[in-house]
Each structure stands twice: as C-alpha cells, then as structure tokens.
N, C-alpha and C positions, 0 to 999 in steps of 0.2 A: 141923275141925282148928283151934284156937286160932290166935290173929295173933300173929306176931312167933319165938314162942321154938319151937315145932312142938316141942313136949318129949320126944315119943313117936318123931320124926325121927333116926338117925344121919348123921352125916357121907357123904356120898357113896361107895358103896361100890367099892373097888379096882376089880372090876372093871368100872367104868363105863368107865374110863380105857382096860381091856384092848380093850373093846371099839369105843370111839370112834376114828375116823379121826384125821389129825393134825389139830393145831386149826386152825378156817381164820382167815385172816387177818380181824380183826375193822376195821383202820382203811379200807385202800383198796379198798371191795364195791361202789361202783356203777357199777366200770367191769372190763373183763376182757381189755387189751390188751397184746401180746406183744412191743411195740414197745420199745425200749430209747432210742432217742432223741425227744426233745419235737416234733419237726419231720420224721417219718419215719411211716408207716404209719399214718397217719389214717382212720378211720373217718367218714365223713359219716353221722350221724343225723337223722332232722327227728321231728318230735313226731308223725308220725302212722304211724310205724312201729308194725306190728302189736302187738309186745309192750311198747311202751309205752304204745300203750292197754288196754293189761290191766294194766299194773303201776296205771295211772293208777286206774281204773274200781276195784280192790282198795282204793285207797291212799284215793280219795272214800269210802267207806263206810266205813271206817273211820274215818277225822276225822270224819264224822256221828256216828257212834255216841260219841266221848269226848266232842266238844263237850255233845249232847244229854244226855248221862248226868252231867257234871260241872255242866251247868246246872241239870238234873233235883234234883240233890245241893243245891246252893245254893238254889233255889227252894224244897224241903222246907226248911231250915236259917232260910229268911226266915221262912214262916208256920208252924213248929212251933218253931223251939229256936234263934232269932232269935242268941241268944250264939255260937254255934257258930261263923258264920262269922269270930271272932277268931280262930280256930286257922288260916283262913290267912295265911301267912307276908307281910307288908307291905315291900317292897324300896322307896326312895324311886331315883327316878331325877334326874339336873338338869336338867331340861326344857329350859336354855338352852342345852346342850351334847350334841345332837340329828345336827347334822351334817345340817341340811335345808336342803337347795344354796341359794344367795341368787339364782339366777336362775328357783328355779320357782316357776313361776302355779299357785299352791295354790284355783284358784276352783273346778276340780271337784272336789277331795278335800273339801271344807268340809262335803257333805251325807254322807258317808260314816264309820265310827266305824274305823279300821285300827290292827289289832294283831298283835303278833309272837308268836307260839304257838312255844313250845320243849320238846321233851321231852328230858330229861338222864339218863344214871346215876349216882346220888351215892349214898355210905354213908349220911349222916343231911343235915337239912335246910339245915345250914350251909354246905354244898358244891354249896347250888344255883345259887351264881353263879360268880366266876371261878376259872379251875382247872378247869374239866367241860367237855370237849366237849360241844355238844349234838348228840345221836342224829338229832334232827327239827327241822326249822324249819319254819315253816309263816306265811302272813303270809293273815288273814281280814278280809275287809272286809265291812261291816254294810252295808246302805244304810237311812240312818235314815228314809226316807218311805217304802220298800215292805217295808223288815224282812229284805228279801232279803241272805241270806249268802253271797258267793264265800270259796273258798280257793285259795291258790297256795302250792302245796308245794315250797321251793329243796331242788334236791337239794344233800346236802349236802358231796358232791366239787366242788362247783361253783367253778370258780375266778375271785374278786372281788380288790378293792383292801380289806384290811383298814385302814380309816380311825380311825389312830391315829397320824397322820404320818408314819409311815414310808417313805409311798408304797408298798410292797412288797406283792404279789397271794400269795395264801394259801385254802388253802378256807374257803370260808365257817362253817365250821362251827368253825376256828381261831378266829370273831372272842370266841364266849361265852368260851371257855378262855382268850384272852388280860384279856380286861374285862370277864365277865360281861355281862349284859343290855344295858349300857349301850353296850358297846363295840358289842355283836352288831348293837343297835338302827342305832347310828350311821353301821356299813356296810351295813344293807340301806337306810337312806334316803340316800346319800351315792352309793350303786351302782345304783338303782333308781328315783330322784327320787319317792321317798314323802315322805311328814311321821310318820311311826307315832311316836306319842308313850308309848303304856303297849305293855305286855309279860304277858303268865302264861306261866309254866314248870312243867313237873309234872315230877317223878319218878317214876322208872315204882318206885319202892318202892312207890307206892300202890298199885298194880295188883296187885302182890304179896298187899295186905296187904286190898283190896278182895276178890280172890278167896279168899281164908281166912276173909275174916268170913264170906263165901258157902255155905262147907262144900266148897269145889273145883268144878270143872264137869266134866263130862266130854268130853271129845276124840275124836278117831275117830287112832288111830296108826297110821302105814305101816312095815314090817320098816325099810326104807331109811332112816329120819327118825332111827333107834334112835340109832347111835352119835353123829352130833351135834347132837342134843338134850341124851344124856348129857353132852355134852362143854360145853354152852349151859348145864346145869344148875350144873357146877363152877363156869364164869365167873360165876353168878348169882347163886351162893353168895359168893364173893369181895367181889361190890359188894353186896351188901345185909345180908348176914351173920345171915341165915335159911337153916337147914339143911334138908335136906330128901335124903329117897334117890332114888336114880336110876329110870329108868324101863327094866323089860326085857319088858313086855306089847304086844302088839298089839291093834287092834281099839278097840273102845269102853272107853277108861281112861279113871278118874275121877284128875283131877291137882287136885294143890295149890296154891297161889301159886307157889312158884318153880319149879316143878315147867310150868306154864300160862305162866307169865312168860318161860322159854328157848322153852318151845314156839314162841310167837309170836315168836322173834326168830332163830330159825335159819334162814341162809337158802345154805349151800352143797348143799342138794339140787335135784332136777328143773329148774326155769328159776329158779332166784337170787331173787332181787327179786321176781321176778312168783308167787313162791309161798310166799313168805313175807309179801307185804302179803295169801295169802289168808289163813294161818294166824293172821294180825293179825285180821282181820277177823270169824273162827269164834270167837277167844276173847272177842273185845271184845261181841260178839254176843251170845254165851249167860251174859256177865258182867250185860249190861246185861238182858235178858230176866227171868236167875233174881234179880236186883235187886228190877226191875217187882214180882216177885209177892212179895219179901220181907215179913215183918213190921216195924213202926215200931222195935224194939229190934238189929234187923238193918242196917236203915237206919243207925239211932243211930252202931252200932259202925265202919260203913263210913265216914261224915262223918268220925268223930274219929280215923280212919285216914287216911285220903286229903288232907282239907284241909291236915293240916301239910305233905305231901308237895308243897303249892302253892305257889310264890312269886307275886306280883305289884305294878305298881305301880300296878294300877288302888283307888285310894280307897274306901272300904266304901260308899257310894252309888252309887256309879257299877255296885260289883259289884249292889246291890241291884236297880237300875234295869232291867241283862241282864236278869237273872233274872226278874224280874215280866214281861218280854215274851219269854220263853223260848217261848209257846206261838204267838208270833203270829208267829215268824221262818217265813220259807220258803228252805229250802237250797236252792241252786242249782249253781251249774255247778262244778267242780274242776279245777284243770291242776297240770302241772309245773312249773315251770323250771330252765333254761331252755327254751322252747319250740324253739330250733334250735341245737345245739351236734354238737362232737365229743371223744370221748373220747380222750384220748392217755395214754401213761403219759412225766410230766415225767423228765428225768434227777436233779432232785433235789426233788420233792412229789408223786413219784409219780405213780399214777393220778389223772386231774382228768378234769372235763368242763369244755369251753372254751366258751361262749358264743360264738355265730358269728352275727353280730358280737352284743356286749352293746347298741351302742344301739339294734339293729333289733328287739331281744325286750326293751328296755324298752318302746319306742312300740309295740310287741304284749301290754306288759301293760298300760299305761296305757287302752288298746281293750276289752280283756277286765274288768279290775276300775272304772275309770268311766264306759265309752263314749266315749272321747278317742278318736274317729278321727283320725288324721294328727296324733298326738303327735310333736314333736319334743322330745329330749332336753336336758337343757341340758347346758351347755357340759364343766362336772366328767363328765357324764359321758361324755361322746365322748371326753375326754381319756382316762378310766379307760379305756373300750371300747379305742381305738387301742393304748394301753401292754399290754396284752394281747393283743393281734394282734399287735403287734412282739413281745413274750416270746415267744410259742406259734408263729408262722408260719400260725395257722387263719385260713381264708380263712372272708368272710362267705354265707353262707347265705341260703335262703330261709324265712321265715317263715312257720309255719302254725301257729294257735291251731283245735284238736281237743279242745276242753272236751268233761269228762264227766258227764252230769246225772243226781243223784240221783234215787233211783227210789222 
C-alpha cells in the first residue's frame, strides 16, 4: 500500500461505527476507580503487584524494539545517505532554563547521557511541541563506561508539580501540552532531581507511515478486539488524516499503517494496559523483523518517512556519536513510575496516580538509574512531595523497585 494518501482506501465504513462499542474514554486509562472524592476509597498499589509486572515486562520490549529500530535507522542514514538525517526535525531548547534544583550533587549523573523520550499524536510535524499531549514519556539513561541502557517509564496520569510557576500539580503529561518539550523537560528534573538536558519526540505518524513503506504486517485478530479497534481506527483517521477501512476479519489479517497503528493502541479489552502494551509489542515486532530483511530502496522510503515524524534537541553529532555505538549498548533493566503510588479519581483532574510519597520513589530512582543508595532528595522536592500529600490525603508507602530485564 503506498504511504500517505492509501488511494485505493475509502473512508471508514458506516458500519464500523454500527458495530463499535461506545468510544472509551481516551484521556483518564491508567486508572479505573469508582471513587468520587480525592480522599475516599483509595487503592494501595506498590510496583510488584502482579499485573504491573506484566504491564512493565510488555512495556520493556517494547521501548527496546523503537529505541533499537530508530537507532538501526540513523545508523544506516550515517554510513549510506549521511544527508538524511537533516530530515530530522531540530528543536533548540535554553539549556539555562532547565529547572535543575540548585541543591543537587549532579556528581553521579556526570558519567551517565539522560534523556526524555516522548511519543505524541500530531496532524503534521509542527505540532510536535506545545499544544500535544504526550501519549508516553519515557526518561533513558546511557551509562557512558559500560554502554548500559536503563529506561523509566512515568506513567502518564501521574500527578507532579507542573514547573512553570504556578505552583499547581497537574498530570504529567499536561507539562508537553502546556510548553512543549521544554516545559515537559523542566518538570521531570524539578520533580525528579535529574539534570536531562536534550529530549527526542516521535510521532507515532511515523509508525503509520513505516508500516506502509512495509506493504502491512500481519496480525493475529480476536472477535472481541473487532468493534474497538474499528472505533481506534476512526480516532486514527482524525489525527493523521490517512484513510484507510475498517477491519471486520478474524484470525491472521494483513493490516495497514492505520489500520496496525489503532491496533496497537486499543486498550478497553481483556486487562487494559496489560494487553495492550502486548499488542504494542506484536506490532513493533514484526515492524522491525520485516524492516531487518527489507531492501535498501525500502529502507530508503522508511527514513524519509519517519525522520521528519522526529523532533529533537540533541545536535547532529551527538545524534551521530549514538548511532555509531548503537551495537555496543547493552539494555538493561526497565521500571515504572512511580514505583509506589495510589490511584484516586480527583474531584476535578480526575483519575491520577499519586506518588506515595514522591520523595521515597525519587531516592528509589536515584538507586535504580545511578546506584545512589540512600539518596536524599533536595529540598524542592520534599516541598513538591508534601503539597501533594496535603492536595491528595495519600498516605506514604513502601517502596519496592521490581525492575524488568530484557531478554
């Protein structure tokens, strides 16, 4: 199937609609409480409840497979068609205006490369800063002497201090939409005691537009997935504004970018989250697989597809520098966060996940991503921590890091 215009595709047919359930709520999905007030029916979660290590263990293979495939990408682009990687999009960020607390000892982040990984849905590429929720956040840390990758996945109901003066807590995932990158960046080192200086953000257009150069993948479909898939498919149509028909087969279907693109993002069947980071994971899979064996003129078409769908403000050396030691990285272990929270649904920001407390699962990330045993927080953030424990009523928690290691 050609990229972009699917010419041979009609609009979605009527009765995709007849057949889809009602559409499920697309903003507040990572939490599912029945609670009506902020401070009432609290759920206590810790990170090693069953099903979030399956959500986790799903959600790790899958950030292997993009990172690997979009490195794979740049890496061919350095030593064949070196021009290329100007097609991705250059975001300048103001390095002075970071928001990295003035009371932290940045001496163990010094050896390590940390960046903020976002995935958005945007029409076209101008809309990949502010104004877009981001879908995913993700914060990866390199360690520049062993090559070794960690990822920490914020969920993105997670409720932080958006640091933009306001003082006012908001999901995290409010910070892209309010300031783009810049802002996003400024509350996860403000809320987290990082330094993350650069950022890349993808659009999932690419993935759309990667699985078309492909010629589709095939999928394995369940009766039950039918109607909101169909209904994923409309919403897919809307932000990308690639058409494509619905899907009414069972069994082993061959789907197309948008068609593969809702697939992997529906997630009100079976267990939510936890089966939808598999569906993540089957497409990302047989995307990067049927890549592996493509031709260089396949290859070609996917780069000048995908890279535009990239923002970043890492500088065209630096991206060079990844890439040439793309083979020598060893992934390593993956979490959530936060690692100990409870879900509430707020009386007015809805469903959240509350950190319990935020400074016991920073000094649990600090542990996990540099080996800072017995991190203490600075001061900004016990203050943020507390003003969240006074908003929410959530009592603190115990903390358990249940990292999951790629295999």
């Amino acid at each position: 199937m050609s990229k972009n215009d699917n010419t041979k595709a009609s609009n979605i047919k009527n009765d995709v609609k007849k057949k889809g359930n009602k559409k499920p709520n697309t903003d507040n999905k990572s939490t599912d409480n029945k609670s009506t007030n902020n401070k009432s029916k609290k759920e206590n979660i810790n990170i090693t409840d069953k099903n979030n290590k399956s959500v986790l263990k799903w959600l790790g293979a899958l950030i292997v497979e993009v990172i690997i495939l979009g490195l794979m990408l740049v890496a061919y682009s350095l030593y064949y068609v070196d021009s290329k990687i100007e097609k991705i999009n250059k975001v300048e960020i103001d390095e002075k205006d970071l928001s990295i607390n003035e009371e932290l000892d940045v001496t163990n982040q010094e050896n390590y490369k940390t960046v903020a990984l976002f995935g958005v849905d945007a029409r076209d590429v101008d809309n990949l800063g502010q104004g877009t929720r981001s879908d995913s956040i993700m914060i990866a840390s390199i360690n520049n002497e062993t090559k070794e990758v960690k990822i920490v996945s914020i969920y993105r109901d997670t409720l932080l201090e958006v640091e933009n003066g306001s003082g006012l807590t908001a999901k995290v995932n409010a910070a892209y939409s309010y300031g783009g990158p810049q802002l996003a960046i400024k509350t996860l080192n403000a809320n987290l005691d990082l330094q993350i200086t650069d950022f890349v953000t993808v659009n999932f257009l690419g993935l759309t537009k990667a699985i078309d150069d492909l010629g589709g993948i095939t999928v394995h479909i369940e009766e039950n997935e039918l109607p909101t898939l169909n209904l994923a498919i409309t919403e897919q149509i809307a932000v990308t504004g690639i058409y494509s028909d619905g899907v009414f087969s069972t069994g082993d279907v061959l789907l197309n970018g948008t068609q593969a693109t809702a697939y992997a993002r529906i997630r009100s069947t079976d267990q939510g989250d936890i089966t939808r980071t598999e569906r993540q994971r089957d497409v990302l899979s047989k995307v990067y697989a049927k890549a592996k064996s493509s031709d260089i003129a396949t290859i070609d078409n996917i780069i000048d597809d995908v890279f535009p769908q990239i923002a970043t403000s890492l500088a065209e050396d630096e991206i060079k520098a990844l890439a040439k030691e793309v083979f020598e990285y060893q992934l390593g272990d993956t979490v959530g966060f936060p690692f100990a929270y409870t879900p509430i649904t707020h009386e007015t920001k809805g469903s959240i996940i509350v950190p319990a407390d935020l400074s016991a699962n920073v000094s649990a990330l600090h542990e996990f991503l540099f080996g800072e045993t017995g991190y203490v927080p600075t001061g900004k953030v016990q203050s943020i921590s507390s003003s969240i424990q006074n908003e929410t009523g959530v009592e603190t928690q115990p903390v358990t890091v249940a990292p999951q290691t790629f295999e």
